[in-house]
SEZA-777993 format. One line per 10 residues: number of its first residue (from 1); their letters; for each residue x, y, z of C-alpha. Coordinates in steps of 0.001 Angstrom, whole numbers. Example, Ala and Ser with C-alpha at 12.3 -4.5 7.8 and 13.67 -1.06 7.14 Angstrom:
1	AS	12300:-4500:7800  13670:-1060:7140
END
This chain:
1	XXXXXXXXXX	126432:137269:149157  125750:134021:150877  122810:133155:148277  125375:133958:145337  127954:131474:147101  125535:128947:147785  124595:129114:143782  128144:129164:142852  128723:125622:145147  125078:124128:143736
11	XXXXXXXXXX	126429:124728:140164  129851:123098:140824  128004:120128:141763  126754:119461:138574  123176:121248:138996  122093:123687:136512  121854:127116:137077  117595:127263:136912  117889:123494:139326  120295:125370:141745
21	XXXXXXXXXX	118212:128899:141764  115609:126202:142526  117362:124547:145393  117971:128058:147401  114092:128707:147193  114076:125724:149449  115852:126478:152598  115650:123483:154284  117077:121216:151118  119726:124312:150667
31	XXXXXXXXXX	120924:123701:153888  121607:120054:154072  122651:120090:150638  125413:122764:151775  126355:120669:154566  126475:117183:152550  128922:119422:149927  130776:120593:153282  131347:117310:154760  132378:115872:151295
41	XXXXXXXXXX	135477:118004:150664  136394:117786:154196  136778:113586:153222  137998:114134:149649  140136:117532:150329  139506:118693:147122  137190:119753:144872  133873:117355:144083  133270:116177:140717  130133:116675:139037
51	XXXXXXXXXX	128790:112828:139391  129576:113002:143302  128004:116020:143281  124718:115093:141615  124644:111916:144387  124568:114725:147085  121873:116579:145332  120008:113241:145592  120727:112044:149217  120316:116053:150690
61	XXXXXXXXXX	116800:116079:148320  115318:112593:149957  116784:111566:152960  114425:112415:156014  116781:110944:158768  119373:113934:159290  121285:111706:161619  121829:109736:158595  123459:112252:156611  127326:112015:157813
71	XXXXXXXXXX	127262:108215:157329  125996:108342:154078  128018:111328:153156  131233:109528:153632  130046:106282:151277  129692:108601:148497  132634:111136:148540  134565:107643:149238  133390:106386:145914  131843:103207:147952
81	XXXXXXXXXX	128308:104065:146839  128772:105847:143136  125539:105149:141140  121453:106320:141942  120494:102567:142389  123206:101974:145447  122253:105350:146903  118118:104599:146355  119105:101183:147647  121317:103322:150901
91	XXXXXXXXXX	118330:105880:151193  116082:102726:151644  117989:100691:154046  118291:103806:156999  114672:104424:156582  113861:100795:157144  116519:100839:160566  116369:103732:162163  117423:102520:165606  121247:102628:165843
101	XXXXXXXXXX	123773:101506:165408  123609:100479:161589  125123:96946:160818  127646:98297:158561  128159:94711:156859  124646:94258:156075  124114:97771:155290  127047:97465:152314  125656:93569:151597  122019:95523:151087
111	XXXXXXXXXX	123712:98129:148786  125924:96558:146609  129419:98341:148132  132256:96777:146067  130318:95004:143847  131734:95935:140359  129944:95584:137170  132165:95725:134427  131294:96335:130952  131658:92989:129841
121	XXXXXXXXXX	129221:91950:132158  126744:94871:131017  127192:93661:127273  126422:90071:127881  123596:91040:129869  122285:93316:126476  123015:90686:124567  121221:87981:126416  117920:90399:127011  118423:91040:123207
131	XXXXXXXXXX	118241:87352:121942  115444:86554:124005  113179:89185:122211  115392:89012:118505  112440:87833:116181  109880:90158:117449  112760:92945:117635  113133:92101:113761  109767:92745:113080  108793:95839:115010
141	XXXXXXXXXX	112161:97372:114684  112457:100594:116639  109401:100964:117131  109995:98171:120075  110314:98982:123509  113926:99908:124226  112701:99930:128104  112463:96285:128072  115523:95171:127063  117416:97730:129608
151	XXXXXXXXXX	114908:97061:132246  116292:93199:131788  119286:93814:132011  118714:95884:135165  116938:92716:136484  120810:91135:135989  122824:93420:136827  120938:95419:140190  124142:97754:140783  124871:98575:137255
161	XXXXXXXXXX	125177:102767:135820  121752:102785:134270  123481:105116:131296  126141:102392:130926  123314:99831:130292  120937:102519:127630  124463:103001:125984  124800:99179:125510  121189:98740:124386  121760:101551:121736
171	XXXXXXXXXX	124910:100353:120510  123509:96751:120132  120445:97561:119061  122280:99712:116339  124457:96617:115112  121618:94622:114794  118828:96747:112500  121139:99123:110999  120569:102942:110936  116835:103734:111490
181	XXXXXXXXXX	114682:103656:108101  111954:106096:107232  109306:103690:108198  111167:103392:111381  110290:107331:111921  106854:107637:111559  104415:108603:114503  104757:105870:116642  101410:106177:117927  100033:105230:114633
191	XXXXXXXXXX	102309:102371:114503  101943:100850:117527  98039:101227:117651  97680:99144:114330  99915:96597:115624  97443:96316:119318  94718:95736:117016  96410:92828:115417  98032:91635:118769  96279:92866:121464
201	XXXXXXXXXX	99306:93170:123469  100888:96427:123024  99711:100235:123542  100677:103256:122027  101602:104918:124542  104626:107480:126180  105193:106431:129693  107161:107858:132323  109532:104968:133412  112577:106634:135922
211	XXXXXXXXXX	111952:109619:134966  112445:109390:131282  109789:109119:128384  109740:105699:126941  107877:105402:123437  105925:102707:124293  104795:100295:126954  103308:97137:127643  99649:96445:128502  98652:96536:131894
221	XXXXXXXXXX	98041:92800:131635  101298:92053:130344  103292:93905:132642  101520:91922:135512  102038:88478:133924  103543:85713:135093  107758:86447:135866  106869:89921:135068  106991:91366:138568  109577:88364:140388
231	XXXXXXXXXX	106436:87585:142488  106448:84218:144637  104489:81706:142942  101520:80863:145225  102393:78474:148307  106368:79299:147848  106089:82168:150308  109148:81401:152121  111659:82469:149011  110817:85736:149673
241	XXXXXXXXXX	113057:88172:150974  112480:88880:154614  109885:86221:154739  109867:84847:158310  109934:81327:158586  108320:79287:161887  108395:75224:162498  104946:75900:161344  105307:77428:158074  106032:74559:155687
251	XXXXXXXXXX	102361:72925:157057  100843:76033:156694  101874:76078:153436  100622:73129:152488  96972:73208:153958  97114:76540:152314  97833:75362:148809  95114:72440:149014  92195:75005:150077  93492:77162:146993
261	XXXXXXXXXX	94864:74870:144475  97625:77477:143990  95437:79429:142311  96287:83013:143158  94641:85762:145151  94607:89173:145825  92405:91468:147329  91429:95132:146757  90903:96573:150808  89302:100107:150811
271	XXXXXXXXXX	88249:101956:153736  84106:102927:153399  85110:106656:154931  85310:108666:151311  85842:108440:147331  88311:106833:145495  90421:109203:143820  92923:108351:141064  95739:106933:143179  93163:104176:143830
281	XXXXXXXXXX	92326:103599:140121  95571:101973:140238  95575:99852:143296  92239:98805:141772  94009:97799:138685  96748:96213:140506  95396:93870:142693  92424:92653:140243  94806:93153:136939  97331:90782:138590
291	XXXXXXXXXX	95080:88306:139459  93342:88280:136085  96499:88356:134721  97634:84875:136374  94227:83041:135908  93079:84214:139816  90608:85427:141978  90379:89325:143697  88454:89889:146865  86438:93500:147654
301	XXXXXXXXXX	87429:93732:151170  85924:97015:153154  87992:97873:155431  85149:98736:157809  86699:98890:161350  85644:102540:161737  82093:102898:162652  82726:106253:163081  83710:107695:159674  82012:105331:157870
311	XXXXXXXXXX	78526:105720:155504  76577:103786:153354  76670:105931:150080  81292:105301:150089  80386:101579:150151  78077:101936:147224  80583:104527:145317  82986:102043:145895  81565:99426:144454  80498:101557:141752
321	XXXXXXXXXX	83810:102760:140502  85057:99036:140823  82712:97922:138417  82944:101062:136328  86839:100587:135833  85897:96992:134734  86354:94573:137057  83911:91913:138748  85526:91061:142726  85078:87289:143029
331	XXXXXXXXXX	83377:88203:146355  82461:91573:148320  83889:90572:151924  84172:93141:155393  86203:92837:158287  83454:92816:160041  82152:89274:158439  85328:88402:160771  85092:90203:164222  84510:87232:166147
341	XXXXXXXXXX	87418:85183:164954  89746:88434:165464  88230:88439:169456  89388:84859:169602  92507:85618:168069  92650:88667:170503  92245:86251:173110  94882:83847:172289  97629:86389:171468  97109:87341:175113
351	XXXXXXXXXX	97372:84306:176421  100395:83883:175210  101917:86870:176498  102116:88759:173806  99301:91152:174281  98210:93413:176765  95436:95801:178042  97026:99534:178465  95819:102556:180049  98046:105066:178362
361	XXXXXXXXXX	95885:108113:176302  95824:108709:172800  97908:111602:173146  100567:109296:174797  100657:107104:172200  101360:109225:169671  104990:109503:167449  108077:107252:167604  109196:107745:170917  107341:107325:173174
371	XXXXXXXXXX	107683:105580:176660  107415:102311:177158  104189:101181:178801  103986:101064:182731  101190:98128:182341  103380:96002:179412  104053:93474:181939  100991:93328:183804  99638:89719:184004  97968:87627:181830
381	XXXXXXXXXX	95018:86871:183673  94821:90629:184377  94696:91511:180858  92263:89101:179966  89509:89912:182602  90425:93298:181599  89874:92746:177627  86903:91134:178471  85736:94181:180895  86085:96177:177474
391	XXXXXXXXXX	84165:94180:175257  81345:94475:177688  81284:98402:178236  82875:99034:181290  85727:101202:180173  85029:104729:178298  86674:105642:175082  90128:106071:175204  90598:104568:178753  91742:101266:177250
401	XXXXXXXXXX	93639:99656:174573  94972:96356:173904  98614:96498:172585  100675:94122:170773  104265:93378:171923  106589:94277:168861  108307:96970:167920  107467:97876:163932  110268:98658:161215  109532:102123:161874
411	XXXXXXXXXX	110386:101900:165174  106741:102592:166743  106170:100104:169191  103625:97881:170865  100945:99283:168094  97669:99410:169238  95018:96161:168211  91810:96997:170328  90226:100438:171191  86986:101596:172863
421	XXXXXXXXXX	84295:102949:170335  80828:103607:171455  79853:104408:167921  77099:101689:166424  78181:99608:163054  76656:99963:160159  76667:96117:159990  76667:94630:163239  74954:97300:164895  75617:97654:169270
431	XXXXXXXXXX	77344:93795:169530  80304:95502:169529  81809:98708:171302  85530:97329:170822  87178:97640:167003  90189:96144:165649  92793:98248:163857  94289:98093:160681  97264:96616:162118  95881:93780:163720
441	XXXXXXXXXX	92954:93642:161029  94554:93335:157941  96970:90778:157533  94490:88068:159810  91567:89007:157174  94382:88146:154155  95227:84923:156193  91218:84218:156852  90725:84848:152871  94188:82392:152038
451	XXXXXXXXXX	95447:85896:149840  98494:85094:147932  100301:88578:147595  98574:91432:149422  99286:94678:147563  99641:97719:149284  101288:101005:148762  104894:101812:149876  103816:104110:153079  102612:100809:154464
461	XXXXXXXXXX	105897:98877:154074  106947:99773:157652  103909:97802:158752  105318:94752:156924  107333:93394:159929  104107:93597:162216  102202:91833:159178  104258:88913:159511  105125:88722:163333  101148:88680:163923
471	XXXXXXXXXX	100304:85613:161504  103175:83569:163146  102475:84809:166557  99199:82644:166169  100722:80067:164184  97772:81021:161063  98921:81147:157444  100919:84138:156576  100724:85707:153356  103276:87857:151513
481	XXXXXXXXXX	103434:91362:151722  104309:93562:148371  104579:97161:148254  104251:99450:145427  104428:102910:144485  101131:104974:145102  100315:107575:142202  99877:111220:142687  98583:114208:140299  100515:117229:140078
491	XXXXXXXXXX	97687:120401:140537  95706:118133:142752  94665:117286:146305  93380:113541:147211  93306:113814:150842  88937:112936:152527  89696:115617:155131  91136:118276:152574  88131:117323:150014  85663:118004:152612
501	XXXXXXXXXX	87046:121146:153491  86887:121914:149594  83240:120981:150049  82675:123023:153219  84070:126432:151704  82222:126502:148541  85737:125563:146426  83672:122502:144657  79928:121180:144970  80721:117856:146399
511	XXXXXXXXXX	82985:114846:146310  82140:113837:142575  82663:117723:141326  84491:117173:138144  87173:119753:138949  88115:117043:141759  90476:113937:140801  88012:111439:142603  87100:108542:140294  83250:109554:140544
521	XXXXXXXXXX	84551:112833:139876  86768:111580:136834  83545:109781:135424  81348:113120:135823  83625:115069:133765  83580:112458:130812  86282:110308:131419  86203:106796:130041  87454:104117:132107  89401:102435:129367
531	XXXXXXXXXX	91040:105805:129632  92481:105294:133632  93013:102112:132948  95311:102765:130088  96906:105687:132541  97670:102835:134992  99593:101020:132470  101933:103737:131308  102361:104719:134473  103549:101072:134684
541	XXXXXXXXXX	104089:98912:137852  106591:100975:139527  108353:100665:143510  108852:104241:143640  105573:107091:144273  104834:108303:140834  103714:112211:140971  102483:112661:137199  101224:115293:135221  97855:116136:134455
551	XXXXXXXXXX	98142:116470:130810  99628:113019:130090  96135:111365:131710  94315:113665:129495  96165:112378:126972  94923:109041:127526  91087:110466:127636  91964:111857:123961  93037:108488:122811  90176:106817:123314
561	XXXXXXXXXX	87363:109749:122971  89061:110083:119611  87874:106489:118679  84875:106590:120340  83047:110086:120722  80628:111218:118049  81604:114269:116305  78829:117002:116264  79043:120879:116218  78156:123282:119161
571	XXXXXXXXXX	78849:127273:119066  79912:128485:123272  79899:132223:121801  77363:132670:119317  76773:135094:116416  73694:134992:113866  74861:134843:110272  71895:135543:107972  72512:133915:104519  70391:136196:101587
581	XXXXXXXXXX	70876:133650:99010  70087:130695:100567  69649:127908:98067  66495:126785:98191  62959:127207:99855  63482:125648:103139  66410:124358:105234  68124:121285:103980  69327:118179:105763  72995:117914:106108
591	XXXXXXXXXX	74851:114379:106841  77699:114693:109119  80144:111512:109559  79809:110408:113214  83739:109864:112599  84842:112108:109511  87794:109237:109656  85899:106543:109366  82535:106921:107678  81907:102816:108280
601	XXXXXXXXXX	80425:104186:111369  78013:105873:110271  76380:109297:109931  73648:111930:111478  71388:114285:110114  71629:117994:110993  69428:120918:109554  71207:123765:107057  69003:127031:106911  69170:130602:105783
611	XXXXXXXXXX	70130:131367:109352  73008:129992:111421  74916:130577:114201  78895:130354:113943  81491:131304:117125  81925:134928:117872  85571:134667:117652  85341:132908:114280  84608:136544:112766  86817:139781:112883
621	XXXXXXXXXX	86060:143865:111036  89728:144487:111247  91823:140755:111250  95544:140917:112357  97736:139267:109955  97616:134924:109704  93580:135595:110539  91661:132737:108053  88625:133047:108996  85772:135350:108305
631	XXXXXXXXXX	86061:138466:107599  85797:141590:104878  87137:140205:101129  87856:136638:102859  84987:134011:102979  84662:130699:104365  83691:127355:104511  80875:125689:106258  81887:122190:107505  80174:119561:105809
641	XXXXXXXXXX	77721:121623:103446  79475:121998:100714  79472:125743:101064  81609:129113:101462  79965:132235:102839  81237:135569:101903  80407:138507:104494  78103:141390:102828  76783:143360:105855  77539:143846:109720
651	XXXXXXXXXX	74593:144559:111981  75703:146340:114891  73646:147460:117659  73478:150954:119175  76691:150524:121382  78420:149304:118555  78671:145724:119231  78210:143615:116557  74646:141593:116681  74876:139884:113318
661	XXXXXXXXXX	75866:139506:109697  74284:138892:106733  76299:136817:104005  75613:135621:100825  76606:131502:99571  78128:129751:96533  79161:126111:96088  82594:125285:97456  83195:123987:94404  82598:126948:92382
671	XXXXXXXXXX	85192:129186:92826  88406:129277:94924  88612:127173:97843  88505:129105:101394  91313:129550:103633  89589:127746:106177  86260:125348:107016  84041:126478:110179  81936:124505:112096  78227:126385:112742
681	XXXXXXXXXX	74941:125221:113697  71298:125726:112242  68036:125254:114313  69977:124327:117080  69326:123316:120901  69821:125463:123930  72273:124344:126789  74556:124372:129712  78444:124008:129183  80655:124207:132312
691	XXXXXXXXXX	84207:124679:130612  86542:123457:133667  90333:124550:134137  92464:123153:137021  91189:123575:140372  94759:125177:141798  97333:127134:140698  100630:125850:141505  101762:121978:140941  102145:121037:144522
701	XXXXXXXXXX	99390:123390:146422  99705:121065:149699  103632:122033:149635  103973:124889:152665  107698:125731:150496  105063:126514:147185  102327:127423:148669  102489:129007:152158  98831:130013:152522  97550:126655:152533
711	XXXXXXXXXX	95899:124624:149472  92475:126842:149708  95025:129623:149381  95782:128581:146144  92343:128009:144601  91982:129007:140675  89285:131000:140965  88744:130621:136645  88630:127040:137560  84835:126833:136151
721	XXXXXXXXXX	83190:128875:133332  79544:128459:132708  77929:129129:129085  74142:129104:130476  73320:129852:126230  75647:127650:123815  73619:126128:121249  74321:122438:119907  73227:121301:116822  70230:118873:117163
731	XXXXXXXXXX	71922:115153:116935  72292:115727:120447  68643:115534:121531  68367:112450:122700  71712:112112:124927  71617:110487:128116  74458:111162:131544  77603:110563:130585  76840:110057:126733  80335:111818:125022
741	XXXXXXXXXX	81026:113769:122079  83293:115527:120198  82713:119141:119640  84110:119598:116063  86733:122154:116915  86323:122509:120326  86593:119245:122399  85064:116466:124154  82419:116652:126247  80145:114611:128492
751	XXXXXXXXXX	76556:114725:129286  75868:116175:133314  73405:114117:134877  71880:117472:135890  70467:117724:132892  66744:116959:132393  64284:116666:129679  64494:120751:127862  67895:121425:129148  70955:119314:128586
761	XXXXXXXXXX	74382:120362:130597  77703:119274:128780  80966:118745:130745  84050:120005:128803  85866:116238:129043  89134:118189:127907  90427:120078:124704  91481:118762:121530  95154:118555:120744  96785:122213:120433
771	XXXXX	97828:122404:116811  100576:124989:116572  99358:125938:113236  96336:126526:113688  95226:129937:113643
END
């Protein structure tokens, strides 16, 4: 009865009935969301309208903070925050002050309360967004990206209804070029990639942009350029938001710009303890794309203050997959080129009381709450005989930190900047048995290198405050701080410890197993790096974590294999077809288009004789109806021979299972053309294909609410399917790792570097595109 009320309440709110049976599944979002709905008529007293309603949904589905959810409940059933970008902004604000009490003032200020945007404002911001890209509007008609103009006028107007503004852009966009054209409705994708040719600007693309499909978007490089991102222009740090400013700054500022010559940088900071995986493909194309974009440099900073986690073959990988996604760093650079200026720093930050050596244990240290030091107020001197008592061995691991006096934006304080490690470097060997953090590490390494705009991903935006308190606490150059949204994969797991334990089990053969979303893994299994790139771009430069789905990456893959994969035949399931007319006294040589599109690019030669070898399935006795292919009274084509085989015999073995058939051949050209063309192969070669499938079963296998067992619960166990026999037709012969084709009918694949001289192993890559109609 309760579950039926609790539907009955989701659906009043404006949820449909599938997104509310949904909802109950999860208790925990059922629950608040009750409560938020409970809280709201008790303010209103009466019923909630649908667009209130749908606000709930949204604050009950993302707000972590429960204490939060009164306060926030009352701004939206008062109509003071009425639209997703005030309650995003709302959402974003308590998680960035958690200690109370919230500055009500500045809380509103921060999310636009009664600010009104009225529809004259929204069409003059349409308009202006419209002018400013009219001639090339004119051209490309709407076939232009619709998501620029709005995303403009978003730019304008922060607090205005984002349907209010697509309404606008419609209606204008409507008065302007008329009712849409025929040309105007061909496949965009066709359009759009003729016009990057010309241009070299745009790609033909969907991308997922707030949740909606836009029909195109704009190169990676593009999107990066310039304005394009409201970036600080290099040495004009302080005009951004939050910025702190010192009496030093300005000079700072200055010495920094003549060192640079405002050119900017950025640097790409992996940690040497694992693989990059896909989210990293596009903090890789981030922080290099924006500095090639602007005319600027990107560092390859390891991260490598972890002796203990850290090996020799990630840094290798890493610089690897760097270079295989196309970029050059303008110089490989480690932390540890810079340990003895952070001791020194160590030393200073002390010395001016705002460091200290602490005894608590790990354990103690742990969460958001926890007591205050006993030894924050210890003397200086003490803490500097002490610090230097650690750097010379005389305290075990664990025994003694050094602490920083701040308390971060997620309320953790005096974070840790020094701990013991008895664990050699890979680098600098036993100097050391004291490391530096990542919070004390990173933003003095982006100071040492004079980086312009450090990147990051959103988790580390609560480390932003200590990012710029450290630089000013030591009076150095302080960079700026952006944060973006980090990119996940729906059906996948990213996580070094979870990937080992994949390893350890038996799920996958190691880190670059191409059922596995790492980039080496990415590569094994075929895919091109033009392809992640171009991934990165329609996933588009976004604030917000972007979970996407598999297929629309795959997607990409197609797009380029399409252009630049070989076509040649292969047959997973084979079955010998016997021809007893064959046309003449010894096989003949067959040329196949490398690209039946475009046969500029040239062909190869394959053999045709009196036996061949087509796909099981491509034969039935007994067809159901809307079968083409062969089968009693219905012959077929061979692809590019010029020839239909009609079925005379079966051979059948003695339990009855068909073994092979013997046809007979005519010219396609003399009689009536076949219902359908099949490919086959003749003389062929002997190898491996491992057909992959997706390594887990639900979307989200790390969710406990989806998957309760645990991600190894959830394991596909179909998730590889090995054809030890498949033959491919000879072209192949002299393919090299990670040479791709296309198998005509049946996909892209990649060579396996397991593969050695007698045996080659293909990779399925991924399918062709599902035709509907084909049968």
């Amino acid at each position: 009865m309760a579950a039926l009320d609790s539907l009955s309440l989701f659906t009043s709110l404006g949820l449909s009935e599938q997104k509310a049976r949904e909802t109950l599944k999860n208790s925990a979002l059922s629950a608040q969301l009750r409560e938020a709905a409970t809280q709201a008529q008790q303010t209103l007293g009466s019923t909630i309208d649908k667009a209130t309603g749908i606000l709930l949904y949204g604050l009950a589905s993302r707000l972590r903070d429960t204490r939060r959810l009164s306060f926030l409940v009352s701004y939206i059933a008062s109509k003071k925050i009425h639209t997703e970008p005030q309650l995003s902004a709302a959402l974003e604000y308590v998680r960035s002050h958690p200690l109370d009490p919230i500055d009500t003032v500045d809380f509103e200020r921060e999310c636009g309360v009664g600010v009104i945007v009225t529809p004259e404002q929204i069409e003059e911001a349409v308009e202006a967004a419209i002018n400013r890209h009219r001639p090339q509007l004119l051209v490309e008609r709407y076939h232009f990206n619709m998501g620029l103009l709005m995303g403009e006028a978003r730019a304008v107007l922060k607090w205005a209804d984002g349907k209010m503004i697509k309404n606008e852009v419609d209606m204008q966009v409507l008065h302007l070029l008329g009712p849409k054209m025929e040309a105007d409705l061909e496949k965009k994708f066709k359009v759009a990639k003729a016009r990057l040719e010309e241009t070299d600007r745009r790609t033909a693309k969907d991308v997922m942009e707030n949740g909606e499909t836009a029909d195109q978007t704009l190169s990676l490089i593009e999107q990066l350029r310039g304005e394009a991102l409201k970036f600080h222009k290099p040495g004009e740090n302080y005009k951004t938001p939050g910025y702190v400013v010192t009496p030093h700054t300005m000079n700072l500022l200055k010495q920094h710009l003549e060192i640079t010559g405002g050119q900017v940088r950025t640097r790409f900071p992996p940690e040497p303890n694992g693989i990059l995986h896909i989210g990293h493909a596009k903090a890789i194309n981030f922080n290099f794309g924006y500095a090639k974009a602007n005319n600027g440099i990107c560092f390859l900073r390891f991260d490598d203050t972890n002796p203990e986690k850290e090996e020799a073959k990630f840094f290798t990988a890493i610089c690897d997959m760097v270079a295989w996604l196309g970029y050059t760093p303008y110089k490989v650079t480690y932390a540890s080129d810079y340990f003895d200026q952070l001791y020194a720093w160590a030393v200073e930050l002390i010395r001016r009381g705002l460091a200290y050596v602490c005894h608590q244990r790990g354990e103690e240290l742990k969460g958001h709450n926890t007591l205050p030091s006993p030894w924050r107020d210890r003397p200086m001197e003490e803490s500097l005989l002490l610090f230097e008592a650690m750097r010379k061995g005389k305290f075990s691991e664990g025994e003694a930190t050094l602490r920083m006096k701040l308390v971060m934006e997620d309320g953790k304080m005096d974070p840790v900047a020094y701990r013991v490690k008895y664990t050699p470097h890979h680098r600098t060997g036993d100097k050391w048995c004291i490391y530096p953090t990542y919070d004390y590490t990173h933003c003095l390494c982006d100071s040492i290198e004079q980086i312009t705009h450090s990147l990051c991903t959103k988790e580390f935006q609560a480390r932003r405050s200590s990012y710029f308190w450290l630089c000013n606490a030591l009076d150095v150059y302080c960079p700026v701080q952006w944060e973006y949204g980090r990119l996940n994969l729906h059906y996948a797991v990213v996580s070094k410890r979870k990937i080992l334990q994949l390893v350890a089990t038996g799920a996958v053969r190691d880190w670059d197993d191409p059922r596995l979303f790492t980039l080496t893994a990415l590569r094994r299994r075929g895919f091109p790096p033009e392809a992640i790139n171009n991934f990165c771009a329609r996933v588009g430069v976004t604030v917000a974590q972007t979970t996407m789905e598999p297929h629309l990456l795959e997607a990409c893959v197609r797009d380029v294999l399409n252009d630049t994969a070989p076509r040649a035949m292969a047959v997973l399931e084979s079955l010998r077809v016997i021809i007893t007319n064959f046309p003449a006294a010894k096989s003949l040589d067959i040329q196949v288009p490398n690209f039946p599109a475009d046969e500029t690019k040239g062909f190869h030669q394959v053999p045709f004789a009196p036996i061949v070898f087509i796909e099981r399935t491509d034969f039935k006795e007994e067809p159901e109806p809307g079968f083409k292919r062969l089968a009693w009274g219905q012959p077929v084509g061979l692809r590019h021979t010029g020839y239909v085989i009609e079925l005379q015999h079966v051979v059948k073995g003695p339990s009855g299972c068909v073994e092979s058939l013997e046809v007979t051949c005519r010219r396609a050209d003399a009689g009536e053309k076949p219902k359908a063309f099949i490919h086959w192969v003749s003389q062929p070669l002997m190898c491996e294909v491992r057909l992959y499938e997706r390594l887990f079963q639900h979307k989200n296998p790390e969710d406990p609410t989806e998957v309760p067992g645990g991600f190894l619960s959830d394991l596909n166990l179909a998730s590889l399917h090995v054809v030890d026999a498949a033959l491919v037709d000879c072209s192949v012969a002299l393919a090299k790792p990670f040479d791709k084709f296309q198998f005509e009918r049946l996909g892209y694949f990649s060579v396996d570097p397991d593969s050695h001289q007698g045996k080659l192993v293909f990779n399925r890559t991924v399918t062709l595109k599902e035709d509907p109609g084909k049968v």
